[in-house]
LUMLUMDO-363150 format. One record per residue (C-alpha): x, y, z; residue number from 1. Coordinates in steps of 0.05 Angstrom, whole numbers, plus 5000, padded with zeros to 4 digits. Last residue first. Example, Ala and Ser with C-alpha at 12.3 -4.5 7.8 and 13.67 -1.06 7.14 Angstrom:
5273,4979,5143,2 .
5246,4910,5156,1 .
// end
This chain:
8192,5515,3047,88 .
8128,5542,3017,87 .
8097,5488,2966,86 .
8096,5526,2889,85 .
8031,5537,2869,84 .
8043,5615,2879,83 .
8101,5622,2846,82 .
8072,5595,2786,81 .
8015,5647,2787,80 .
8062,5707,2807,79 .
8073,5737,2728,78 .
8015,5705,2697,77 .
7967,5748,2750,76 .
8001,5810,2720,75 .
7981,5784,2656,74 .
7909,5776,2670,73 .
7902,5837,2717,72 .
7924,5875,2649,71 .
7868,5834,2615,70 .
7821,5846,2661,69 .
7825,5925,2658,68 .
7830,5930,2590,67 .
7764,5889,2580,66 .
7732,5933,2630,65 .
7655,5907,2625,64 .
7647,5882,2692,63 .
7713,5910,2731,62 .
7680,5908,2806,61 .
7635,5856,2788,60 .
7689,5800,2772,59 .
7729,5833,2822,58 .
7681,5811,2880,57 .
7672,5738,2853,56 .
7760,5731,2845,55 .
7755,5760,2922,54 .
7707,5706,2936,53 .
7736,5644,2897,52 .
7796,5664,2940,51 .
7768,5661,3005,50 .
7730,5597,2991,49 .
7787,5561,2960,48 .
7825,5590,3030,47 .
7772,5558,3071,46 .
7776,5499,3040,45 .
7847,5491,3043,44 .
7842,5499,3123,43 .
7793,5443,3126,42 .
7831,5400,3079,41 .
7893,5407,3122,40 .
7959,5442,3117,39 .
7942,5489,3058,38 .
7998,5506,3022,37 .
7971,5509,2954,36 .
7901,5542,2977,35 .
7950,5589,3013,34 .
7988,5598,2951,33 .
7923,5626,2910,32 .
7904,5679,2965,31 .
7970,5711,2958,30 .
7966,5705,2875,29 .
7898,5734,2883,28 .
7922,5793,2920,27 .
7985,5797,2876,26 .
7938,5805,2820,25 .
7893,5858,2837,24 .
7951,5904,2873,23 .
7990,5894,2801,22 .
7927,5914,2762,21 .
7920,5966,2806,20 .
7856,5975,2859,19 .
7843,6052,2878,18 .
7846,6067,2951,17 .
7795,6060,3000,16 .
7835,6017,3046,15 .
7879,6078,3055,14 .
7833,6124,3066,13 .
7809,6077,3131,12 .
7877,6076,3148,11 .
7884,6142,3156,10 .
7823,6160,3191,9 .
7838,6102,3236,8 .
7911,6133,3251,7 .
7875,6204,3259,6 .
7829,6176,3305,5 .
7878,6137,3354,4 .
7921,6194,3354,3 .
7870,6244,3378,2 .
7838,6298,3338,1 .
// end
């Protein structure tokens, strides 16, 4: 196996690992500044888009686990201030 293919193959498991509460919620939190700190209204659309997206996708991922969305809940009320905040 070459280099290039084992780094793909490992990165390729890697992206199919299991979503955390914390992994969940610092995603959104990430995608939820750059809507902040958008420096145009093009560029803050995109990133509304973006993250209305991802919150779409794990709406159906987690359907019907109320534990689950409630520990992405709080996590997501640990970073969400932090993430309306301007970048300096």
């Amino acid at each position: 196996m070459s280099l290039a293919s084992l780094a793909l193959a490992l990165l390729l498991s890697c992206s199919n690992s299991k979503d955390t509460p914390e992994s969940i919620a610092q995603k959104w939190c990430d995608l939820n500044s750059k809507v902040f700190n958008a420096p145009n209204d093009e560029a803050r659309q995109k990133a509304e888009k973006d993250l209305k997206d991802y919150e779409k996708k794990i709406d159906q991922k987690y359907e019907g686990d109320e534990e689950m969305r409630k520990k992405v809940m709080a996590e997501v009320e640990k970073c969400e201030g932090a993430s309306e905040t301007p970048e300096k």
